[in-house]
BAFI-3210 file (N, C-alpha, C; in Angstrom, 3 decimals, decimal comma, padded with zeros to 6 digits):
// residues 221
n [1|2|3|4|5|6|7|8|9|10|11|12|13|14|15|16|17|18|19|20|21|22|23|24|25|26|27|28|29|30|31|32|33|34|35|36|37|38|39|40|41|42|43|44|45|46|47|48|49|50|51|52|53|54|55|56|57|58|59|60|61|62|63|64|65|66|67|68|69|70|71|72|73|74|75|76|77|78|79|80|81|82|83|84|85|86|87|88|89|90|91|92|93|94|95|96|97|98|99|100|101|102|103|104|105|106|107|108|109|110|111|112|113|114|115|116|117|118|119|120|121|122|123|124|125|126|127|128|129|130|131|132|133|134|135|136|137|138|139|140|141|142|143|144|145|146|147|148|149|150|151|152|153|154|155|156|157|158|159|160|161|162|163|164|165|166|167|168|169|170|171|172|173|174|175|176|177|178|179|180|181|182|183|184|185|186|187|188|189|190|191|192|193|194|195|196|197|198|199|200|201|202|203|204|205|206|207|208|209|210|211|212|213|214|215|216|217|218|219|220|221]
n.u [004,258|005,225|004,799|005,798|005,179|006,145|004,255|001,810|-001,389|-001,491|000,353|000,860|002,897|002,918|000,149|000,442|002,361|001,813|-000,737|000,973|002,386|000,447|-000,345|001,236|001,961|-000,572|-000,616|001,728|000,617|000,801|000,413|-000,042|000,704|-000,304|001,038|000,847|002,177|002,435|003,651|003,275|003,100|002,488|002,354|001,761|-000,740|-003,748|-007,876|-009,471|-009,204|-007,198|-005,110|-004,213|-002,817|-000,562|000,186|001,248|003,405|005,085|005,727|006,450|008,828|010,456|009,563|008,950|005,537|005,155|006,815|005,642|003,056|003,507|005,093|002,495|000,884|001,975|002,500|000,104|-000,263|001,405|000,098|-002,979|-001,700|-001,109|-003,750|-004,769|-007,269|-006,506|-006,811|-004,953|-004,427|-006,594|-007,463|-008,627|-006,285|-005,739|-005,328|-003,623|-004,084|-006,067|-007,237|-004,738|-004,921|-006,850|-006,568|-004,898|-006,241|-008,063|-006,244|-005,305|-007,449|-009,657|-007,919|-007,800|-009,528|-008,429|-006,034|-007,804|-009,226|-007,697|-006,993|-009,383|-009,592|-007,359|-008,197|-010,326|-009,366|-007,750|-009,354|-011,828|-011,857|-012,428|-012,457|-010,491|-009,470|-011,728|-014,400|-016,828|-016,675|-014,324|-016,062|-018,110|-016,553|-015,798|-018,085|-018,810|-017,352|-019,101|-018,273|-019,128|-020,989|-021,111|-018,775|-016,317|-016,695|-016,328|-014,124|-012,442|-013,753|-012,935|-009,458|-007,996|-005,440|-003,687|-001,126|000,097|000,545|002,160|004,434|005,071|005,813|008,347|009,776|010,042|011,858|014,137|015,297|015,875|014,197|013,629|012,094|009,052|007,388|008,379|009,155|009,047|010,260|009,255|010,243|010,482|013,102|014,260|015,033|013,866|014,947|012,850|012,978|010,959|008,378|008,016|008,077|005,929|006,371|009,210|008,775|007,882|010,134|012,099|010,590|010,738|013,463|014,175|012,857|014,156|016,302|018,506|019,109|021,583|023,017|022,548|021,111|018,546|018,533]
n.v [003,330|001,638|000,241|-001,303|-001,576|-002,344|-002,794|-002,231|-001,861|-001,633|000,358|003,543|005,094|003,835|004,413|007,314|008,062|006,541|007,851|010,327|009,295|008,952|011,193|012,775|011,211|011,399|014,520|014,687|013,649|010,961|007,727|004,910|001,441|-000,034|-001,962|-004,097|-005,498|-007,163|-007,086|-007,778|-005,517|-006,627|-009,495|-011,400|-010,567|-010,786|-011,506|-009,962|-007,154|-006,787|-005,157|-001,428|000,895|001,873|000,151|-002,006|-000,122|-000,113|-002,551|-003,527|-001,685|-001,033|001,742|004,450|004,401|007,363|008,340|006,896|007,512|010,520|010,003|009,022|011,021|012,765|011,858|011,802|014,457|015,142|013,389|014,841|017,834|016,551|016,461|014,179|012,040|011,049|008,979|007,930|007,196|005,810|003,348|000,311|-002,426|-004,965|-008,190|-007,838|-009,472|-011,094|-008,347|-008,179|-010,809|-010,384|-007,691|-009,138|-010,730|-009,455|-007,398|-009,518|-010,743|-008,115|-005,909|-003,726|-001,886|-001,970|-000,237|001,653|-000,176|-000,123|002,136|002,529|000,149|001,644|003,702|002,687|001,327|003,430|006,397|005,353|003,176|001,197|-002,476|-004,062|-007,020|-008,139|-010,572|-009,242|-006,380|-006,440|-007,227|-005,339|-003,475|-004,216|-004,255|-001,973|-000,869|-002,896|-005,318|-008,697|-009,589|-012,289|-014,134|-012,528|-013,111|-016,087|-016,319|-015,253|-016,740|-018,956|-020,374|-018,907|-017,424|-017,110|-018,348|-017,313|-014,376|-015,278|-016,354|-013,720|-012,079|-013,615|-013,214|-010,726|-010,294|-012,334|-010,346|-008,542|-006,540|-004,116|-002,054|-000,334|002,074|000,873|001,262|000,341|002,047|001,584|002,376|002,032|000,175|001,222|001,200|002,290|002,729|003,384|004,206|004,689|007,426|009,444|013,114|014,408|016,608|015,427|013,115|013,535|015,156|012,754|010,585|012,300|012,366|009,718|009,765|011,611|010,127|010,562|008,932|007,860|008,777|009,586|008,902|007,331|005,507]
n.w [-019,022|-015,976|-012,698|-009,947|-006,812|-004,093|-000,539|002,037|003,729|006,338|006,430|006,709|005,687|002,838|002,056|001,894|000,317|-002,245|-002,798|-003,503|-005,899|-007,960|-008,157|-009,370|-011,593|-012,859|-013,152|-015,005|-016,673|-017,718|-018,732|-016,867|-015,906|-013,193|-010,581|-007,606|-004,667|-001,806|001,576|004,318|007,139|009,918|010,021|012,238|013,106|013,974|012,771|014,302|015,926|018,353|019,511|020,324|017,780|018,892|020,897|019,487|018,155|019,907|020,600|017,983|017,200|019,532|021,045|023,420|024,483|024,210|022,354|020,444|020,340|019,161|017,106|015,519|015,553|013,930|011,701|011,001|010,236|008,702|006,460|005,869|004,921|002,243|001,511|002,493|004,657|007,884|009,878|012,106|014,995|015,381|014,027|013,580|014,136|012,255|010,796|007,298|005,389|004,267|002,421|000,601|-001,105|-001,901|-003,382|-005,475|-006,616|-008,224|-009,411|-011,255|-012,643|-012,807|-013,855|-014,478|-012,109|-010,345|-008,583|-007,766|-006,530|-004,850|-003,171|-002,247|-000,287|001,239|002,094|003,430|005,548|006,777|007,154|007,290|009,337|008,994|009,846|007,998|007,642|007,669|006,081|004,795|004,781|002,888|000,925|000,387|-000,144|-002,576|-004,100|-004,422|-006,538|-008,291|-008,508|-008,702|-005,846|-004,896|-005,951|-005,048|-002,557|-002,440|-003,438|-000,658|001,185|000,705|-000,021|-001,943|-003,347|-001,315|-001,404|-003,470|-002,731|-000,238|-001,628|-002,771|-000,756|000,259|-002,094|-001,692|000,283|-000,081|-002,224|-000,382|001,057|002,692|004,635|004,111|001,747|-001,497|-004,656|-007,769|-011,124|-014,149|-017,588|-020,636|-021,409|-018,854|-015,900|-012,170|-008,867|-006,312|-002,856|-000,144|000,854|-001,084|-001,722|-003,777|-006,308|-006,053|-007,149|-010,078|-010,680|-010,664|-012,145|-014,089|-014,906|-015,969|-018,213|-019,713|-019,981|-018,014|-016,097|-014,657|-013,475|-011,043|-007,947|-005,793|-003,701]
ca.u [005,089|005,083|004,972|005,399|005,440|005,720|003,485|000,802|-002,664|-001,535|001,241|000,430|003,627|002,528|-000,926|000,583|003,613|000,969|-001,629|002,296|003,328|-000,350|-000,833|002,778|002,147|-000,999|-000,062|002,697|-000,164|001,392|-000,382|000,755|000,315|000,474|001,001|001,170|003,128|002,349|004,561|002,426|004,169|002,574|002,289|001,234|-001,918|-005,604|-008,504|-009,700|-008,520|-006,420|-004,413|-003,658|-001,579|000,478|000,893|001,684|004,423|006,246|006,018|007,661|009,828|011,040|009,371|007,999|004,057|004,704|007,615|004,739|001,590|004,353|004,959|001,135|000,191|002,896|002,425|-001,647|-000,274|001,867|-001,212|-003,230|-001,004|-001,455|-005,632|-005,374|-007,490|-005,811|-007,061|-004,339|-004,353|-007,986|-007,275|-008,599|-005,269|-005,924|-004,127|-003,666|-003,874|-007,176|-006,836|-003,561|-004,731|-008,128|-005,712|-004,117|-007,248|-008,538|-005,150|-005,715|-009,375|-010,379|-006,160|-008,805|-009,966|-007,110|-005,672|-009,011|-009,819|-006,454|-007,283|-010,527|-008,832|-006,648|-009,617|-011,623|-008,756|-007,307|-010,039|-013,159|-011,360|-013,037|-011,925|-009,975|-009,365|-013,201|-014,579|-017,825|-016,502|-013,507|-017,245|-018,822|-015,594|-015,540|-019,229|-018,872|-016,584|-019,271|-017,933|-020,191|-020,717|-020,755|-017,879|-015,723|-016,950|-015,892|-012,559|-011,862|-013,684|-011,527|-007,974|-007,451|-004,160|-002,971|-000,346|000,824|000,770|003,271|005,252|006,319|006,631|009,565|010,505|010,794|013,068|014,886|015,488|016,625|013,488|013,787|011,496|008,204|007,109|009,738|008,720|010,011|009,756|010,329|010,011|010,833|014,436|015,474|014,412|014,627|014,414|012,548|012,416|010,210|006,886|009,051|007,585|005,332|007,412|010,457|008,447|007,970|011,488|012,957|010,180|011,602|014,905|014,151|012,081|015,156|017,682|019,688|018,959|022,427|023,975|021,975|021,220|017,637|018,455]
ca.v [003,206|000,086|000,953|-002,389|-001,228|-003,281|-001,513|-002,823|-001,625|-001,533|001,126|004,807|005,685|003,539|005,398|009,017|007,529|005,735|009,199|011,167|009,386|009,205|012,523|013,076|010,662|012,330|015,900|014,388|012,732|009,304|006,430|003,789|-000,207|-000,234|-003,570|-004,028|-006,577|-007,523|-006,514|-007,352|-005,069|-007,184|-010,412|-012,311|-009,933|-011,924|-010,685|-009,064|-006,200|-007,316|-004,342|-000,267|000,925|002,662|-000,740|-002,510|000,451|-000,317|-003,644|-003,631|-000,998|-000,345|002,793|004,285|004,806|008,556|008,367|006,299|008,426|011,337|009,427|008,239|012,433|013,450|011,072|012,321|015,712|014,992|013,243|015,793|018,419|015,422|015,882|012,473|012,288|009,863|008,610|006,760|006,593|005,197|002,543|-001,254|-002,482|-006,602|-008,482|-007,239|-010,512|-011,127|-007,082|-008,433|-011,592|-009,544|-007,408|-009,837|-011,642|-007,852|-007,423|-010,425|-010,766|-006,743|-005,076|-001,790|-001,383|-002,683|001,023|002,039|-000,966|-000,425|003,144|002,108|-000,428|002,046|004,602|002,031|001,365|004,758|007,202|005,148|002,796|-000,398|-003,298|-004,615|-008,223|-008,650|-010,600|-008,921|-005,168|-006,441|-007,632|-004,133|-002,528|-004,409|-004,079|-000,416|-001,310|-002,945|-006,848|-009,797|-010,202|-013,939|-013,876|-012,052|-014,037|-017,509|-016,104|-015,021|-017,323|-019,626|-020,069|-018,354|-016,433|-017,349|-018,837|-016,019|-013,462|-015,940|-016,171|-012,485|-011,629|-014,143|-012,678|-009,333|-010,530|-012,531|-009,342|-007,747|-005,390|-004,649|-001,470|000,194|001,353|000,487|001,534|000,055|002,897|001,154|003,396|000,918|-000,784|001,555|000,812|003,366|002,174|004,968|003,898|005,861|008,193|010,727|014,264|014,489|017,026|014,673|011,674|013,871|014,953|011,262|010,563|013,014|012,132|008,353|009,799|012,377|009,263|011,057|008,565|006,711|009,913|009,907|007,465|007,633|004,355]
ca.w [-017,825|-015,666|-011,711|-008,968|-005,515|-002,136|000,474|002,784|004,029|007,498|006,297|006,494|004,488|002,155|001,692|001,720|-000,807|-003,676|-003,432|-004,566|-007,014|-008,598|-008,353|-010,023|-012,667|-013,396|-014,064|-016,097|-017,956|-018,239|-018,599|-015,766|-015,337|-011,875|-009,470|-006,120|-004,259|-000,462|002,596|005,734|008,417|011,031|009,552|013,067|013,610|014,155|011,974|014,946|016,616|019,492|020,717|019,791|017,173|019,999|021,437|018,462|017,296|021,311|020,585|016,854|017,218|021,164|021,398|024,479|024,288|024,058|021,446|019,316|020,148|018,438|015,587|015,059|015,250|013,304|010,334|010,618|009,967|006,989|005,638|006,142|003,821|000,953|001,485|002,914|006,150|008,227|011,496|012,303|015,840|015,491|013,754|014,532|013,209|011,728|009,244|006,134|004,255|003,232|001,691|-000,534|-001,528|-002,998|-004,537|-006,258|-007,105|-009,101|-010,194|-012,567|-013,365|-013,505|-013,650|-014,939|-011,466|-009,608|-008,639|-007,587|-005,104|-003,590|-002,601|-001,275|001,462|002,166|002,675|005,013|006,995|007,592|007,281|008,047|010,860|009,191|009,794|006,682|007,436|007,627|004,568|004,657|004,476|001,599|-000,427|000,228|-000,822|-004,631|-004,709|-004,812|-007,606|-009,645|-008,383|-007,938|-004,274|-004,600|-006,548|-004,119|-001,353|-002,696|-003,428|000,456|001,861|000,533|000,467|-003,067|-003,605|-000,408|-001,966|-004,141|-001,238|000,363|-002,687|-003,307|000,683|000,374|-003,022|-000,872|001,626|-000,970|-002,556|000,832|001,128|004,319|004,700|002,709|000,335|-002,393|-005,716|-009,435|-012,053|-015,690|-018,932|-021,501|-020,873|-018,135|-014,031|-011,074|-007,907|-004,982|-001,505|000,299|000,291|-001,981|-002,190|-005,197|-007,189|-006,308|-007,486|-010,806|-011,330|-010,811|-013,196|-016,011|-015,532|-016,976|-019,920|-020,620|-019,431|-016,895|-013,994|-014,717|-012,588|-010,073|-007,122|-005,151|-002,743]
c.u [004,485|005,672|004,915|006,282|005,095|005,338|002,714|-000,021|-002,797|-000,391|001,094|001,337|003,360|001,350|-000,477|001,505|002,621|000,329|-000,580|002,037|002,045|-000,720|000,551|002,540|000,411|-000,811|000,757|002,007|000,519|000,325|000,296|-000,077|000,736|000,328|001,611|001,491|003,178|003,603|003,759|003,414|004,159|001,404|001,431|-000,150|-003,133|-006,511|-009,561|-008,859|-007,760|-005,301|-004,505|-002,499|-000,276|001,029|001,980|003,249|005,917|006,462|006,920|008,984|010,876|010,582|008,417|006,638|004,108|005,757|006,217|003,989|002,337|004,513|003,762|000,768|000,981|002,665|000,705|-001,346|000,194|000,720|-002,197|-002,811|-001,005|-002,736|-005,711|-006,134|-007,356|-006,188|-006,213|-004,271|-005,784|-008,426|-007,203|-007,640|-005,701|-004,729|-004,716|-003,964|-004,617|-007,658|-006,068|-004,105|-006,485|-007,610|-005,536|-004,827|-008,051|-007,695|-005,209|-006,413|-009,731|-008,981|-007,097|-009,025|-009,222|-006,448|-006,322|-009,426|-008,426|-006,768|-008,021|-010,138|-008,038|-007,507|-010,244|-010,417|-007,976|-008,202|-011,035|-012,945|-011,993|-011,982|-011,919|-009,758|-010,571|-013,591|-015,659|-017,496|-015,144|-015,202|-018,072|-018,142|-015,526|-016,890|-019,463|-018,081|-017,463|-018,952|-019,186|-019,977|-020,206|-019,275|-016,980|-015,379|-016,214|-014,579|-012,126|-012,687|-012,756|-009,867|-007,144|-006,190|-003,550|-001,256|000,909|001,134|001,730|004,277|006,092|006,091|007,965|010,216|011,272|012,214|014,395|015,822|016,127|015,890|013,630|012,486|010,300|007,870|008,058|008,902|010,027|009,677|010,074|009,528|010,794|011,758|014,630|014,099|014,290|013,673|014,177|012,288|011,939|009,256|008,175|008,128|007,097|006,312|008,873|010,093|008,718|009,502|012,276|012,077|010,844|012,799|014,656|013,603|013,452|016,751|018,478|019,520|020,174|023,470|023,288|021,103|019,963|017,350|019,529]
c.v [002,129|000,411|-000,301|-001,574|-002,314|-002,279|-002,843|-001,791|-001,193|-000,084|002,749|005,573|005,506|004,381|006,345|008,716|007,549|007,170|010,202|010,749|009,036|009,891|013,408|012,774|011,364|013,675|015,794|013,806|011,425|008,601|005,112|002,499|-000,170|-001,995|-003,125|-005,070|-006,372|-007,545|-006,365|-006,777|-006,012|-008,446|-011,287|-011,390|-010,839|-010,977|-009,752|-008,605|-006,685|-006,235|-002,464|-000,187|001,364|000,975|-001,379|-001,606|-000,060|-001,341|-003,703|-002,590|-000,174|000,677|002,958|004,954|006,388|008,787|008,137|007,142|009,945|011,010|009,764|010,646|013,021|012,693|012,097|013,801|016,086|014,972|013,906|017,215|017,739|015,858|014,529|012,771|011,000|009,633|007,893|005,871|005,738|003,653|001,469|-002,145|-004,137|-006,860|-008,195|-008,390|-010,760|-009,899|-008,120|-009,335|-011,331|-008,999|-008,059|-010,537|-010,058|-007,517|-008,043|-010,778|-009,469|-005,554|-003,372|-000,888|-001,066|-001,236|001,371|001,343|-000,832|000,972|002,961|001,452|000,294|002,971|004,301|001,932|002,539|005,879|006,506|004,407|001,191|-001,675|-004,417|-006,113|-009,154|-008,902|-009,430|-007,036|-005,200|-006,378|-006,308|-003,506|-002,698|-004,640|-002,990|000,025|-002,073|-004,760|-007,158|-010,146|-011,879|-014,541|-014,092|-013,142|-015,809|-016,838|-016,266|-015,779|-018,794|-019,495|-019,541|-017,481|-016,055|-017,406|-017,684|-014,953|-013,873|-015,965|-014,665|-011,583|-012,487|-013,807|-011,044|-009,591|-011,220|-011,467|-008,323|-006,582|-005,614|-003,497|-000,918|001,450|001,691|000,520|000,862|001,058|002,276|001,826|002,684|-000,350|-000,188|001,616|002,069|002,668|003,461|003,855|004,864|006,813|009,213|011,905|013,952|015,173|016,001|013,579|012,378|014,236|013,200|010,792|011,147|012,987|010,750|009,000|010,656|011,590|009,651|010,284|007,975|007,685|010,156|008,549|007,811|006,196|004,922]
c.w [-016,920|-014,400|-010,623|-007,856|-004,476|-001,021|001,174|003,343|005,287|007,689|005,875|005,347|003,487|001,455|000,805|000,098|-002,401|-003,895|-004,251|-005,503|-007,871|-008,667|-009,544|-011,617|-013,586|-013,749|-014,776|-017,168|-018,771|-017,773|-018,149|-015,906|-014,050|-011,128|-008,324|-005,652|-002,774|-000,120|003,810|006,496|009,845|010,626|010,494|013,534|013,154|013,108|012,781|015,630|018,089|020,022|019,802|018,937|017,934|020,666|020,510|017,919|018,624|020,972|019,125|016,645|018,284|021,613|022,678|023,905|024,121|022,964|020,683|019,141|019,205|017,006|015,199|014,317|014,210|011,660|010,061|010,363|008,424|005,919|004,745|004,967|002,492|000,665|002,006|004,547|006,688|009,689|012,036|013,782|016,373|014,836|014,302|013,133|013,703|010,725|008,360|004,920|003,684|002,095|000,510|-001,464|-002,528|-004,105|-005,842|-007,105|-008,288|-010,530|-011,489|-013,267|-013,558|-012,869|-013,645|-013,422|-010,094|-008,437|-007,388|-006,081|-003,836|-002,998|-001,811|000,036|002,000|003,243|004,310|006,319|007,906|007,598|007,853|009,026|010,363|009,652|008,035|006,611|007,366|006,395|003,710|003,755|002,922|000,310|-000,687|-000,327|-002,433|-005,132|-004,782|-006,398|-009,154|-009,697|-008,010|-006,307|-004,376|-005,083|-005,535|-003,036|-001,451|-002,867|-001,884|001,434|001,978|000,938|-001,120|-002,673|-002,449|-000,707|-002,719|-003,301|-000,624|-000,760|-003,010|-001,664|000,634|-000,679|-002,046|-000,111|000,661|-001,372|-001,921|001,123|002,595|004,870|003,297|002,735|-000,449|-003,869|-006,883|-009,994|-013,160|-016,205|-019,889|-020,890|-019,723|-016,588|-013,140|-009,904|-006,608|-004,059|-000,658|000,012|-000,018|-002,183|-004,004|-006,357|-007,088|-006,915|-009,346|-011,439|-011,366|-012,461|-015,150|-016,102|-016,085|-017,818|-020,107|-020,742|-019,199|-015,392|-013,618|-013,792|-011,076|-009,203|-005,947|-003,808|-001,706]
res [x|x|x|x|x|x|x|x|x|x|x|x|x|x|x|x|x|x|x|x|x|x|x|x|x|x|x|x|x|x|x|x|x|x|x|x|x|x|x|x|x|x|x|x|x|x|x|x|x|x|x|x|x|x|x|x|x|x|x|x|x|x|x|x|x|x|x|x|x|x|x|x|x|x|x|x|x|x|x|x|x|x|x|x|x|x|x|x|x|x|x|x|x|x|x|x|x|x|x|x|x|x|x|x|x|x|x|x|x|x|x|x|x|x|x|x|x|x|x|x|x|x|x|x|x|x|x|x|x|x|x|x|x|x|x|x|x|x|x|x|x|x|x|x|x|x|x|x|x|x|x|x|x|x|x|x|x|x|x|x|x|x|x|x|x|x|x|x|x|x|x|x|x|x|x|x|x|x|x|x|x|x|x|x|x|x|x|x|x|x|x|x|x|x|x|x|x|x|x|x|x|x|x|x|x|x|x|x|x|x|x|x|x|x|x|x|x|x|x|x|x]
***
């Protein structure tokens, strides 16, 4: 099975969403290729911290500061019921880009671990509060992994896979993604498209309706 999702690092749904449907696809005991495919939510953010997520949610989405701080607790509760521990409103929210464009750089040189390092950034930035757009803490994160520091380091200090990161954010939009995370499911020939952190058991039934091919009745967009 063959799994490309658009998410981002800065995206809590995202998080809670990916721990489902790998917890799904394990007790189903499938063996997944997964990929991941960049979706900065807040594309113009500095690699330092420059405001609250409470500001940041008024500012992208109209809400008043106590609508948001509602949200922010309410998502950390969901979480929470997953096992995820989610600090969210603690969060020194950066850009996500130097994260993706690591990704992407794993993805293709060590796909094995790929999974693995994406959990980890989500880890640092919602449980431990790091700062993710920092090169230093991406090089601690894929040296826990077993990467060459120096390695690493020449990748993001550079301008590696810049390029590609820009490439399938405009495939998204292309595409008309408009919100995340947006999951592909393929099982040979046949697709299913989930939008949204989907309840685990719902991630599993959508799942067994492509292996028993009954998804052609049923519509999860």
């Amino acid at each position: 099975m063959k799994i490309i999702f658009w998410s981002d690092f800065n995206c809590p749904n995202s998080y809670i969403g990916l721990v489902r449907l790998k917890k799904a696809v394990d007790e189903m005991d499938i063996e997944v290729d997964w990929q991941m495919k960049p979706f900065e939510l807040y594309p113009t953010l500095f690699t330092t911290p420059t405001s609250s997520i409470i500001t940041q949610n008024v500012l992208k989405y109209g809400l008043t500061p106590e609508k948001a701080e509602e949200n922010i607790i309410e998502t950390e509760n969901i979480a929470e019921k997953d096992g995820i521990e989610l600090n969210y409103n603690d969060i020194q929210l950066t850009s996500s880009r130097n994260a993706h464009r690591l990704v992407k750089y794993v993805q293709n040189r060590y796909p094995e671990i790929s999974l693995e390092l994406i959990f980890k950034i989500y880890e640092a930035n919602f449980t431990e509060n790091r700062i993710i757009a920092d090169i230093d803490t991406l090089i601690e994160i894929t040296s826990e992994l077993g990467l060459d520091e120096s390695e690493i380091k020449d990748v993001l200090e550079g301008d590696s896979y810049n390029f590609e990161v820009q490439i399938e954010e405009e495939d998204a939009i292309v595409m008309g993604v408009e919100a995340i995370p947006l999951y592909f499911l393929n099982i040979s020939e046949e697709q299913l498209i989930v939008p949204g952190a989907f309840e685990k058991e719902d991630f599993k039934i959508a799942i067994q309706d492509m292996i028993d091919g009954e998804i052609e009745s049923k519509s999860y967009i």
